[in-house]
PAFI-578645 format. One record per residue (C-alpha): x, y, z; residue in three letters. Coordinates in steps of 0.2 Angstrom, whole numbers, padded with zeros to 4 digits, always signed. Each point is the difference from the previous one (the first is absolute). Example, Ala and Ser with C-alpha at 12.3 -4.5 7.8 and 13.67 -1.06 7.14 Angstrom:
% residues 2
+0062-0022+0039ALA
+0006+0017-0003SER
//
This chain:
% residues 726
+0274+0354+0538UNK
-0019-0002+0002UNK
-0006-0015-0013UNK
-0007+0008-0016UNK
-0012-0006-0013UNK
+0011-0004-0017UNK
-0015+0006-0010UNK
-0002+0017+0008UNK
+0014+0002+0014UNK
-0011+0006+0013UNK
+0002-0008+0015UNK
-0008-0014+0007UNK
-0003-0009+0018UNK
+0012-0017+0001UNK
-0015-0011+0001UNK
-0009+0007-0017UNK
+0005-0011-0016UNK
-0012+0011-0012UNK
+0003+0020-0001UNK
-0017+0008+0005UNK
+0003+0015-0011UNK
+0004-0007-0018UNK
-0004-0019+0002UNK
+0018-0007-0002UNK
+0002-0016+0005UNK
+0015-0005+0010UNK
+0012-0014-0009UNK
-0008+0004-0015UNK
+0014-0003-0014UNK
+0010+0012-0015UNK
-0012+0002-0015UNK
+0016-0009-0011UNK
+0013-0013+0004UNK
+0013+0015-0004UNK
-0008+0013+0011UNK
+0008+0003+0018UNK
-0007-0009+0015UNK
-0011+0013+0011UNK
+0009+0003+0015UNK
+0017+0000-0008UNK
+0013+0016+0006UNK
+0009+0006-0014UNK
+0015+0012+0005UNK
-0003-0002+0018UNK
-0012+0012+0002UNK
-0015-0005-0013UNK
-0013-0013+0004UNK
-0008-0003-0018UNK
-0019-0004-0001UNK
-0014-0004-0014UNK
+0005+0002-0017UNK
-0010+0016-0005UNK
+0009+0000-0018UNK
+0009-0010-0012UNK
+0004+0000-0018UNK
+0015-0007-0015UNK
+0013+0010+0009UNK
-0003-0001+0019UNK
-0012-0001+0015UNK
-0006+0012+0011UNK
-0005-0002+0020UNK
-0008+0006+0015UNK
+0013+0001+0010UNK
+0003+0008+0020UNK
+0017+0010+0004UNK
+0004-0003+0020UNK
+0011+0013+0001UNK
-0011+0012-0005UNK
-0016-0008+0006UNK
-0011+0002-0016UNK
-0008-0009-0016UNK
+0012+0000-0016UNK
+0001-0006-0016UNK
+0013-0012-0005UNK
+0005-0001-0018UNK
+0011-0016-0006UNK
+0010-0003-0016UNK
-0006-0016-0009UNK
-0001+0001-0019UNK
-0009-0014-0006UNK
+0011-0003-0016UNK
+0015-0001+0010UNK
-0003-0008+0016UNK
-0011-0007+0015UNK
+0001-0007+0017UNK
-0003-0018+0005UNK
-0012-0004+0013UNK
+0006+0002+0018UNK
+0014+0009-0005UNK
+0005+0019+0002UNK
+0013+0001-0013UNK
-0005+0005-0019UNK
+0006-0011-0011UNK
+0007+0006-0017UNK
+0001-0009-0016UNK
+0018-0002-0005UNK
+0007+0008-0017UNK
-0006+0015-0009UNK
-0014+0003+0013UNK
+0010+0001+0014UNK
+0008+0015-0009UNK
-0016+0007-0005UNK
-0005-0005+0020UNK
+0014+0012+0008UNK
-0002+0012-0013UNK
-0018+0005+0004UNK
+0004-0002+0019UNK
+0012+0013-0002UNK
-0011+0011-0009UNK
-0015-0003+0013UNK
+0012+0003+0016UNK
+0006+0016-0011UNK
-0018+0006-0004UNK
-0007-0003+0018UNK
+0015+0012+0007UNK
-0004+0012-0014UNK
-0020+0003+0005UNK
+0006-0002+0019UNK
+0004+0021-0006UNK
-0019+0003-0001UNK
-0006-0002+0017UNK
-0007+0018-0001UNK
-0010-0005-0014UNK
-0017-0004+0006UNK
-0006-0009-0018UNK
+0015-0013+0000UNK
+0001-0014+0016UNK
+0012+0001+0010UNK
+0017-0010+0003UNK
+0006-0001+0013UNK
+0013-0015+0001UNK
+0009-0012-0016UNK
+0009-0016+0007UNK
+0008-0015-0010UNK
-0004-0016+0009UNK
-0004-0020-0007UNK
+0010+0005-0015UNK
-0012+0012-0006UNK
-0007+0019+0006UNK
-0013+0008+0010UNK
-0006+0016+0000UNK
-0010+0008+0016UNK
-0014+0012-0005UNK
-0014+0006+0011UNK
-0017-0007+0001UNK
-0014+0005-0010UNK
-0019-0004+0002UNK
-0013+0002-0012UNK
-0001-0006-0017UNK
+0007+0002-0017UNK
-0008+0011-0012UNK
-0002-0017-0012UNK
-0012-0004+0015UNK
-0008+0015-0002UNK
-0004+0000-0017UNK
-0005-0019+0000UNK
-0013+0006+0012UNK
-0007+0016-0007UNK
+0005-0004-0019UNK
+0005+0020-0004UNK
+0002+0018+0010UNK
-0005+0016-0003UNK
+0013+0012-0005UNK
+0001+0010+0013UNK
+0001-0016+0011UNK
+0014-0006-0008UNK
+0010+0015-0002UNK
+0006+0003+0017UNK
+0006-0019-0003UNK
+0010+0004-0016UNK
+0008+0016+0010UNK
+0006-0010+0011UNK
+0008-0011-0010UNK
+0009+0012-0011UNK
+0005+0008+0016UNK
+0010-0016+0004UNK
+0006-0001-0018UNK
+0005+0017+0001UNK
+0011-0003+0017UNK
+0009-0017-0007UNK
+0002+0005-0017UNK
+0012+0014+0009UNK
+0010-0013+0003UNK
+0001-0010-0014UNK
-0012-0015+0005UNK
-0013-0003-0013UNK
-0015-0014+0004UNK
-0005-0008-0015UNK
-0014-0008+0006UNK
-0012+0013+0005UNK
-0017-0008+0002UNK
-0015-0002+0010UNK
+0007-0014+0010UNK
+0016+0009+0006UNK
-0010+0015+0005UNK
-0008-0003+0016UNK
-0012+0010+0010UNK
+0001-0001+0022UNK
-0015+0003+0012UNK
+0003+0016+0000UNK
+0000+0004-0016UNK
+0019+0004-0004UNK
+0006-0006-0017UNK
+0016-0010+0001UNK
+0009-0007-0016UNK
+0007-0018+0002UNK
+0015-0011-0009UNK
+0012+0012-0004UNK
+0013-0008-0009UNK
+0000-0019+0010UNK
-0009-0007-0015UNK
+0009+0010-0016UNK
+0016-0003+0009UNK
-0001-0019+0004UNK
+0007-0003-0015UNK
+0013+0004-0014UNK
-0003+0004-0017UNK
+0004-0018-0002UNK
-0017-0007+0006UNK
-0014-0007-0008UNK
-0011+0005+0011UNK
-0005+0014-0010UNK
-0020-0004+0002UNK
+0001+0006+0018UNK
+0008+0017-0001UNK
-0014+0003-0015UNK
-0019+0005+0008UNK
-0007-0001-0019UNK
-0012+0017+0000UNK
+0009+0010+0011UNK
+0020-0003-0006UNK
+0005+0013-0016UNK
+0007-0009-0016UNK
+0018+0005+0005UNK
-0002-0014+0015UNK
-0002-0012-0012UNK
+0017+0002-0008UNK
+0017-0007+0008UNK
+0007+0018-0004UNK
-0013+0011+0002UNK
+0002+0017+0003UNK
-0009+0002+0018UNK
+0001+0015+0011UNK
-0014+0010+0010UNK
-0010+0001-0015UNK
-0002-0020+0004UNK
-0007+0000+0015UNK
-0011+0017-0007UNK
-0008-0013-0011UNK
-0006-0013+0015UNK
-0008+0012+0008UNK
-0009+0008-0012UNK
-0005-0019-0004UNK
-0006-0002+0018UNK
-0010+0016+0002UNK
-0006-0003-0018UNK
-0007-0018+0009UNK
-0005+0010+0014UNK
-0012+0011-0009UNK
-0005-0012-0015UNK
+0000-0017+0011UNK
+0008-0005-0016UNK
+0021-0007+0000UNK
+0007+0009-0019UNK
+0002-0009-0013UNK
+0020-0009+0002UNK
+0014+0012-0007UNK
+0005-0012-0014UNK
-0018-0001-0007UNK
-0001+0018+0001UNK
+0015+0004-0013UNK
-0008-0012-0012UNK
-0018+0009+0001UNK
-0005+0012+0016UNK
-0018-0005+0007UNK
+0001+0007+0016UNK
-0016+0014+0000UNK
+0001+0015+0010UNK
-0006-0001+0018UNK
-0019+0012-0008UNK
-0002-0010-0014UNK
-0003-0013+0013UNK
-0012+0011+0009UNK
+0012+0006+0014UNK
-0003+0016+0007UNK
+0019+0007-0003UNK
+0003+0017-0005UNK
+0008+0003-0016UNK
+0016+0006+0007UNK
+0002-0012+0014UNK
-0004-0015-0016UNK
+0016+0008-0012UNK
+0011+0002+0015UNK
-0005-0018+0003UNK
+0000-0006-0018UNK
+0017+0008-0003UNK
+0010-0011+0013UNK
-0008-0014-0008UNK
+0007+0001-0016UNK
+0009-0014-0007UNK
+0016+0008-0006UNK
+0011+0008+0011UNK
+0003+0016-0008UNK
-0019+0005-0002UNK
-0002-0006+0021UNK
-0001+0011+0016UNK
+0020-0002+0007UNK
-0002+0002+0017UNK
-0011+0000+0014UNK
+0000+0016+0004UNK
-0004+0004-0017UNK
-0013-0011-0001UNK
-0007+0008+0017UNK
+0001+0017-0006UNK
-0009-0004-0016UNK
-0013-0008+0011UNK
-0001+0016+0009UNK
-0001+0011-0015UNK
-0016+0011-0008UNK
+0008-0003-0015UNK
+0008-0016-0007UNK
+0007-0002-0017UNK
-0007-0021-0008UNK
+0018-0006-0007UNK
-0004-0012-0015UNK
+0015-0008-0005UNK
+0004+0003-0019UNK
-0004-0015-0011UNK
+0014-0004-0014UNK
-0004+0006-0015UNK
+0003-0004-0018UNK
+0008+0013-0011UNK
+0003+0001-0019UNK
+0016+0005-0005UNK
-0003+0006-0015UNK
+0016+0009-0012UNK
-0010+0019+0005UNK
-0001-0007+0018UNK
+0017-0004+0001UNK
+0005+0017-0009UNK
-0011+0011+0012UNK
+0009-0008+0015UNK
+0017+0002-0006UNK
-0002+0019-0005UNK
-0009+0001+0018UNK
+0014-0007+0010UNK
+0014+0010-0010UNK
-0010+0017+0003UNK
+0001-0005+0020UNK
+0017-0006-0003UNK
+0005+0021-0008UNK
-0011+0006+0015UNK
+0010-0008+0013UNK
+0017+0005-0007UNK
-0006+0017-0002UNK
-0006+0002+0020UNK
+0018-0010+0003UNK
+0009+0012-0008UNK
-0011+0016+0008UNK
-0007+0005-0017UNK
-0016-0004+0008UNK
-0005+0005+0019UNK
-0016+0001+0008UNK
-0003+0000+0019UNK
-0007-0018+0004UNK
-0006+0005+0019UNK
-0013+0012-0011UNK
-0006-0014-0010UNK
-0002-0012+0014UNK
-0020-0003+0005UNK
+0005-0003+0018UNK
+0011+0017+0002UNK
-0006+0006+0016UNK
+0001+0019-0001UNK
+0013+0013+0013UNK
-0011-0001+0018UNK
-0010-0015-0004UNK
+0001-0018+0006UNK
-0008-0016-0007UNK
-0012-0006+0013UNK
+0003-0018+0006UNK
-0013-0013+0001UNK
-0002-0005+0019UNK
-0014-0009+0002UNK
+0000-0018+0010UNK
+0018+0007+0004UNK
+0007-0002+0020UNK
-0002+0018+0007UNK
+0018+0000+0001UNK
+0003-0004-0016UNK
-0011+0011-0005UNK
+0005+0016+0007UNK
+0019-0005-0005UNK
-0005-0001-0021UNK
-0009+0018+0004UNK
+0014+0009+0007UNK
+0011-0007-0012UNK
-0013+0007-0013UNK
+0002+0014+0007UNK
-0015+0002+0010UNK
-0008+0000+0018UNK
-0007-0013+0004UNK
-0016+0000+0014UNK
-0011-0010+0008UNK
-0018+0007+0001UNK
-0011-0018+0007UNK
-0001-0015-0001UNK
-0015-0011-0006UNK
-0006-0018-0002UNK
+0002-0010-0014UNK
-0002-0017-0006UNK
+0013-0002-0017UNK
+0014+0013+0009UNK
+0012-0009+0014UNK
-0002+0008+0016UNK
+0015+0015+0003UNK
+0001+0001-0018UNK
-0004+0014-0011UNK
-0018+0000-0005UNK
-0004+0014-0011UNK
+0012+0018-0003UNK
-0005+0019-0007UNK
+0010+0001-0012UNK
-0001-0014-0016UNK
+0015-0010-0002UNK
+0010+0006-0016UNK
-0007+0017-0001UNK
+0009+0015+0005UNK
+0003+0009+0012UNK
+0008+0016+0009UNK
+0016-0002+0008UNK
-0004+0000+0020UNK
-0018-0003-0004UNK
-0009-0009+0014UNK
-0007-0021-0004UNK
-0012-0004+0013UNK
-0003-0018-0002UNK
-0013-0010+0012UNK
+0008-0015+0008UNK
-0012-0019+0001UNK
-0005-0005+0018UNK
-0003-0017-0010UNK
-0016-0010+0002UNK
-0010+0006+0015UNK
-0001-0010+0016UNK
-0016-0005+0009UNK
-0004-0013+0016UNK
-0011-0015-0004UNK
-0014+0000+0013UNK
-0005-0014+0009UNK
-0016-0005-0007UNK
-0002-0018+0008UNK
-0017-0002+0003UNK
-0008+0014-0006UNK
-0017+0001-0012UNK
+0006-0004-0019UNK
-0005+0019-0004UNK
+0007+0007+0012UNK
+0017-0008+0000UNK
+0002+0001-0018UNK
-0003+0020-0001UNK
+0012+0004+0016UNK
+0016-0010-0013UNK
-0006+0011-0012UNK
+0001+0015+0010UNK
+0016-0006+0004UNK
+0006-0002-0017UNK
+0000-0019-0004UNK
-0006-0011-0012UNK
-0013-0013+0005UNK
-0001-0018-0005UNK
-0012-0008+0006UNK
-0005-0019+0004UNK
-0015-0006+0007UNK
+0000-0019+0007UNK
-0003-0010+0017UNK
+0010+0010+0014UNK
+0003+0000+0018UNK
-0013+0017+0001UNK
-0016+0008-0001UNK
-0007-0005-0014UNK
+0002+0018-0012UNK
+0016+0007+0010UNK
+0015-0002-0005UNK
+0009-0014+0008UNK
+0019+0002-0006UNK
+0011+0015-0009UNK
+0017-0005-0009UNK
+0009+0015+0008UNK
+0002+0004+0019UNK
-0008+0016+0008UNK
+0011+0014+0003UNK
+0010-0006-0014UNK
+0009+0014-0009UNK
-0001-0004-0020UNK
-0001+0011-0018UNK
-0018+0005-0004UNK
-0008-0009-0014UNK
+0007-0015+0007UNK
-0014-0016+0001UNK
-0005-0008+0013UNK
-0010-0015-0001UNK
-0015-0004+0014UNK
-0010-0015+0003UNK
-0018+0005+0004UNK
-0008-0015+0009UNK
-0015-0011-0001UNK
+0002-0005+0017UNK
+0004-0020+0004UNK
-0014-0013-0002UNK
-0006-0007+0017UNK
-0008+0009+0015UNK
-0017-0003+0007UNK
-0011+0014+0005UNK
-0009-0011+0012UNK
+0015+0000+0009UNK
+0006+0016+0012UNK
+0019+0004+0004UNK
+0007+0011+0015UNK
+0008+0014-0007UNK
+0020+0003+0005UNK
+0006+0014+0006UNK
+0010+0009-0016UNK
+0006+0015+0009UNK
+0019+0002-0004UNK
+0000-0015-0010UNK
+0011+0001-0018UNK
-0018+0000-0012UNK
+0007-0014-0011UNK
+0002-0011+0015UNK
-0016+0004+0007UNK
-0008-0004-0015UNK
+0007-0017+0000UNK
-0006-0003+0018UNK
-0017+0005-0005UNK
-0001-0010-0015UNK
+0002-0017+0009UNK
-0016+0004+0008UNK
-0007+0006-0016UNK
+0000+0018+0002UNK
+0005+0014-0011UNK
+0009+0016+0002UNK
-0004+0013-0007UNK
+0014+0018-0001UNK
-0015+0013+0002UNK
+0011+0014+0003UNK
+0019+0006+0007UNK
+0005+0011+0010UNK
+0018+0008+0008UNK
+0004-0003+0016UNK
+0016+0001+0011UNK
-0003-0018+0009UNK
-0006-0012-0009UNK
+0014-0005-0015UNK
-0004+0005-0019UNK
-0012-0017-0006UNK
-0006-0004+0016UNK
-0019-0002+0007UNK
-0008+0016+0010UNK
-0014-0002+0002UNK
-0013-0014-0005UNK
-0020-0004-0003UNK
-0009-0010+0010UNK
+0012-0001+0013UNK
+0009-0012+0008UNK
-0010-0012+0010UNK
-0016+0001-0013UNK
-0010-0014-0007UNK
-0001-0001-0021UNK
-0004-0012-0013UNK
+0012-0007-0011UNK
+0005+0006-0017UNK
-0003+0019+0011UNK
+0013+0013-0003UNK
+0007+0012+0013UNK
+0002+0018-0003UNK
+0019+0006+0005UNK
+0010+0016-0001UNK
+0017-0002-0004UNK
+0016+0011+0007UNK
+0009+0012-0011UNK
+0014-0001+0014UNK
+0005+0018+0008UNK
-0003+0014-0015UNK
+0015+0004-0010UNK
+0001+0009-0016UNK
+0010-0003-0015UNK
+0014+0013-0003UNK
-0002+0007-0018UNK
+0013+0004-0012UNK
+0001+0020+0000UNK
+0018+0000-0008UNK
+0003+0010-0014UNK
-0017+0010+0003UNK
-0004+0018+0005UNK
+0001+0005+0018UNK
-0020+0004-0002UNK
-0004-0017-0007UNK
+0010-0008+0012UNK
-0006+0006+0015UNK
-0017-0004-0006UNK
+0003-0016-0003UNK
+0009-0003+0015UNK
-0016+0007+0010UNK
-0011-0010-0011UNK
+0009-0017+0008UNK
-0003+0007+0016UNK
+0018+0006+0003UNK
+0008+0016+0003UNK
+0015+0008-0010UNK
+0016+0007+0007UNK
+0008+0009-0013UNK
+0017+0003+0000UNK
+0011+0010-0015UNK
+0015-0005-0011UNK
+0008+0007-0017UNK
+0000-0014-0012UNK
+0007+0000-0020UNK
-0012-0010-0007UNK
-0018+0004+0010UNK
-0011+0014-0005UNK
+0000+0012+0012UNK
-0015-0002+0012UNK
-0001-0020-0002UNK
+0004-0014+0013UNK
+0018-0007-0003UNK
-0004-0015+0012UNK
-0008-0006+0015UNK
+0004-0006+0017UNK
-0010-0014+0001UNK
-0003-0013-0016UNK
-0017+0000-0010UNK
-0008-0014+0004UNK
+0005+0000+0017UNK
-0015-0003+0012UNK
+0002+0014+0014UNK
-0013+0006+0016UNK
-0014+0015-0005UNK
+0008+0015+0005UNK
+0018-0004-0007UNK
+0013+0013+0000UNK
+0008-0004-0019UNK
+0015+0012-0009UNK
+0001+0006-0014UNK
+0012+0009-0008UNK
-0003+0013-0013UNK
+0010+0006-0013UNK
+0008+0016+0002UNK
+0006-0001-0017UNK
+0015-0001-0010UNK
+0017+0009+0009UNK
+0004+0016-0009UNK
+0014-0005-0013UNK
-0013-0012-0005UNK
-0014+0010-0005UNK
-0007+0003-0017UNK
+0005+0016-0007UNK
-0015+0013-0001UNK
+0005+0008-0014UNK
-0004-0015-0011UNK
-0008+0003-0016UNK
-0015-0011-0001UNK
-0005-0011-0014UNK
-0014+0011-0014UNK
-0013-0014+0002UNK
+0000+0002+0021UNK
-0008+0015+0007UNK
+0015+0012+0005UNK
+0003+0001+0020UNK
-0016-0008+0004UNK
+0003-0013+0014UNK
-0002-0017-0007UNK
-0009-0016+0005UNK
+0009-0013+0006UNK
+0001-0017-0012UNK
-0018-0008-0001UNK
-0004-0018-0001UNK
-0014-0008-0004UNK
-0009-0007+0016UNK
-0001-0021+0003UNK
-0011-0010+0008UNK
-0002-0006+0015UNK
+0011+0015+0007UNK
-0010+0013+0007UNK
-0002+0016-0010UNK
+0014+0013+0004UNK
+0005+0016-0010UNK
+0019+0004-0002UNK
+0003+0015+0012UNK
+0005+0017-0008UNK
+0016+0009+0001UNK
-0002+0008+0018UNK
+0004+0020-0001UNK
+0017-0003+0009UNK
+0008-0014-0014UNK
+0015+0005-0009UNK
-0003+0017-0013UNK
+0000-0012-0013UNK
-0015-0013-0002UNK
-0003-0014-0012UNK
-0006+0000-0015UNK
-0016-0005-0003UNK
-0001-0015-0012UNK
+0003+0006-0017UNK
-0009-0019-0004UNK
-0008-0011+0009UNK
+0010-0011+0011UNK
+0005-0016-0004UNK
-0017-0011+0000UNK
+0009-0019-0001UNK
-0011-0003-0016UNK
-0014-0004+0011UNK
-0016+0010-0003UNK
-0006+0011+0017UNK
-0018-0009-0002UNK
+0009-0016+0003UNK
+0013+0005+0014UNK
-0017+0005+0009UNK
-0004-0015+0009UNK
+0009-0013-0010UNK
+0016+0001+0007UNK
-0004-0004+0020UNK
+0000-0019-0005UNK
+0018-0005-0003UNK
-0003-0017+0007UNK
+0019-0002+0004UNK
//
């Protein structure tokens, strides 16, 4: 095995002592006496690195699997309370008597929970195990890797989030909860520090169950399972009734520090006298439905809290949430006429119910019920943020057809889920009616451009065109003075719009002396970046005055340059360049789920040509692209040849009846418009394709009420929601 930096695990040549990629210093020693040796191999496979974590109940490490070749994560057993490790020594010690109980106890239960989430690996929002040993009298668990940073992080950086910025956050963590809550597995310390946020913006929840589980219910360590501000009063309590609606509470907590940049007021504080403001009393622009759904799994007693995370989801979806306000105790004089009136009230129920018992009295109670759903009707579910699959199961299990009619960018909805439907959840609907629902492509995609060197101006507008966020920095800078001299992310990098990306627009370095002349080098075919170094040790600048494509010369590379080589020019004199593209290649675009029309046109917008290519399918309108050959995203040569497959529609024995009696406040027979959603910035304007004249007889509905808005206002969705910053 190649030697490898303990700070990083890339490899390094024998002779270098310090890694050139993260600065780790060969030899350098643990961070503690009771932390494990870089270098050590724990079950003869695991080489264990830096310390990247460590707390009261264990350390965490980089470590490198050999078997599998790749960087790891290393979790160890070490409660504080109950034991430690002497220096130079491998083995855990444990502290003799009750704590060696409590010790094995809480091993058990971590070996226990560690085999429990290894079930999830399908679940992209919780990290992955991979592997749980016992070794050195304690327990490790393998997990994968993750770079980026915590969302603690985050918010110690930017102090608070918009809305629709920490939304898709929150999603993603009730998703998680969602999947492990399944299961049994509650985390009971949901905060900012255990949700963490990779360099590719996936949303991962960390420390399920190693910390609650390290001890018994024996421990005093109570202090550390508590994170005051985001742990619900029922926490506090050695018998506490916790469940789902436990971890509801947390997150509500962590978005509500999300959105306020303010940590609640603690749990116990809150029984006694409840401060906590709502999130637009503060000056949060929070719409009033998203703030009760919010508000709601934030109250303090139990029975007046969202109970799940799907609930708490769902309400966050919802036009119309209900504020629950837990009922305060009240005081009641019991008068002689109070008592007199209650009594005569409960014997008058007492005579009604014997009277029904006995059959003196009968009503039908399917008449009186407020939710009967009449012969030929069905309730409609509500679908939204809902996988496809899912989706089109609850439908058909309604009752109802269930079709796919396009698919459209968002910035709060997932991508593949359900982003807005036809028909309202909860009203009603005829039997074998159609539900066209339009599914989320997620956040769109762009490619950074490669802006090294280029005119401030210039550079600037072109990561605007592209979607991104600018920061900007001006200071001394190894380029022409007023171009920019650095960019934080690669070119040809594949990332969300509204993503930001930092630049350092230069003032040029001090030095050079215009009395003095240089030769110029000959820059043809040279990498820009490296050229420009050369240059810059005789004093002279580049300067990116144009790109272009071309089949020879790689993408970032010099092709042609001004003066040429061999001239005579002063220092502190910049040279005009043009920089290669690299051969031309278009982007595939994401035509799945849209009309054959809007399709093709986009396909010969990108410079490709469509093949199409016809297939019945159940759950895709009639007319619309089931899939594609080749992936959006894909970079591919002008002229492409690219299938698609359009929709037939649904097998006969699945098609809506004809004869269905529409609802009185739709126009009768006339063909309806698929579901319509309210367009997002930065994805490019597109209209949801009619029915084409060959779908099914049967049509959807067109929306009876608006479609599900998130709570979030269309002025603001427009342009506000490109800059998720993940």
């Amino acid at each position: 095995m190649a030697k490898l930096c303990m700070g990083c695990m890339a490899e390094l040549e024998e002779e270098q002592k310090v890694c050139p990629c993260c600065g780790y210093e060969e030899g350098t020693p643990p961070l503690e006496a009771y932390h494990i040796a870089p270098e050590t191999v724990l079950g003869g496979r695991y080489v264990i690195g830096r310390v990247i974590g460590f707390g009261g109940f264990g350390v965490t490490y980089l470590a490198y699997d050999k078997t599998l070749e790749k960087r790891i994560a290393i979790k160890e057993y070490l409660p504080g309370e109950f034991s430690t490790r002497m220096p130079n020594q491998l083995k855990v010690t444990v502290y003799s008597g009750d704590k060696e109980e409590q010790y094995r106890t809480g091993r058990e239960k971590f070996i226990d929970e560690a085999v429990r989430l290894a079930k999830f690996q399908s679940v992209p929002e919780v990290v992955s195990v991979y592997d749980c040993f016992e070794e050195n009298e304690t327990a490790y668990i393998v997990m994968e890797y993750l770079e980026g940073e915590t969302l603690k992080t985050r918010l110690e950086r930017e102090g608070r989030m918009r809305v629709e910025q920490a939304l898709p956050i929150l999603f993603s963590v009730l998703h998680a909860l969602e999947e492990v809550h399944t299961e049994g597995i509650l985390h009971r310390d949901i905060a900012p520090d255990n949700i963490f946020i990779t360099k590719e913006g996936q949303v991962k929840l960390l420390d399920f169950g190693a910390a609650r589980f390290a001890t018994t219910t024996h421990s005093r360590s109570l202090t550390v399972l508590i994170k005051p501000g985001y742990a619900p009063e029922e926490q506090y309590r050695s018998r506490g009734d916790q469940g789902t609606w436990t971890d509801v509470y947390a997150a509500a907590a962590t978005f509500y520090r999300m959105i306020t940049g303010i940590v609640p007021e603690d749990a116990l504080e809150r029984s006694a006298k409840d401060t906590v403001k709502d999130p637009s009393k503060l000056g949060v622009e929070i719409g009033p439905n998203t703030e009760a759904a919010l508000m709601n799994a934030l109250n303090i007693k139990i029975e007046g809290r969202t109970q799940t995370a799907k609930q708490f989801e769902d309400e966050l979806m919802s036009n119309v949430v209900v504020r629950v306000v837990p009922k305060k105790a009240r005081t009641t004089l019991w008068t002689r006429e109070v008592k007199i009136g209650v009594a005569a009230a409960c014997g008058g129920i007492a005579a009604f119910l014997l009277l029904m018992f006995t059959g003196v009295i009968r009503f039908d109670m399917a008449r009186w019920g407020g939710n009967s759903v009449p012969d030929g009707k069905t309730r409609v579910p509500n679908v939204v943020n809902e996988e496809m699959d899912t989706a089109v199961e609850r439908g058909e299990e309604a009752g109802l057809l269930v079709q796919v009619y396009d698919k459209q960018y968002s910035a709060v909805i997932p991508r593949d889920r359900v982003l807005s439907q036809s028909i309202k959840g909860g009203s009603l609907a005829d039997l074998d009616e159609t539900l066209g629902i339009v599914i989320s492509a997620g956040i769109e995609k762009t490619r950074v451009p490669g802006v090294l060197g280029m005119e401030e101006k210039e550079g600037v507008q072109a990561l605007k065109d592209a979607g991104l966020v600018v920061s900007s920095e001006e200071k001394e800078y190894r380029a022409a003075p007023g171009t920019i001299g650095w960019q934080s992310l690669d070119a040809q990098l594949e990332t969300d719009t509204g993503t930001e990306i930092g630049i350092i627009v230069s003032k040029g370095i001090p030095g050079g002396d215009s009395s003095i002349t240089e030769t110029v080098d000959d820059l043809i075919g040279m990498d820009f970046s490296e050229a420009s170094d050369q240059m810059i040790e005789k004093y002279l600048y580049l300067v990116n005055t144009g790109s272009a494509y071309d089949d020879e010369i790689p993408a970032g590379s010099i092709i042609s340059q001004e003066p040429q080589k061999g001239a005579r020019v002063k220092q502190n004199s910049n040279i005009a360049v043009t920089v290669s593209l690299g051969r031309e290649l278009m982007t595939v675009p994401d035509v799945q789920f849209k009309s054959r029309e809007e399709a093709e046109a986009m396909l010969a917008e990108a410079g490709l040509t469509a093949r199409i290519r016809q297939e019945e399918s159940a759950s895709v309108a009639a007319g619309n692209v089931i899939r594609q050959d080749t992936e959006a995203g894909e970079q591919a040569e002008k002229g492409t040849v690219i299938t698609i497959y359009i929709s037939t529609g649904a097998p006969a024995r699945r098609q809506a009846n004809p004869n269905t009696r529409r609802d009185d406040n739709r126009a009768g027979g006339a063909p309806a418009a698929p579901p319509q959603t309210q367009k997002q910035e930065p994805a490019a304007p597109q209209q949801p394709a009619a029915p084409p004249p060959q779908a099914q007889p049967e049509p959807p509905a067109a929306p009876r009420e608006a479609p599900p808005s998130n709570d979030i206002a269309p002025e603001d969705l427009n342009g506000r929601l490109g800059n998720l910053g993940i």
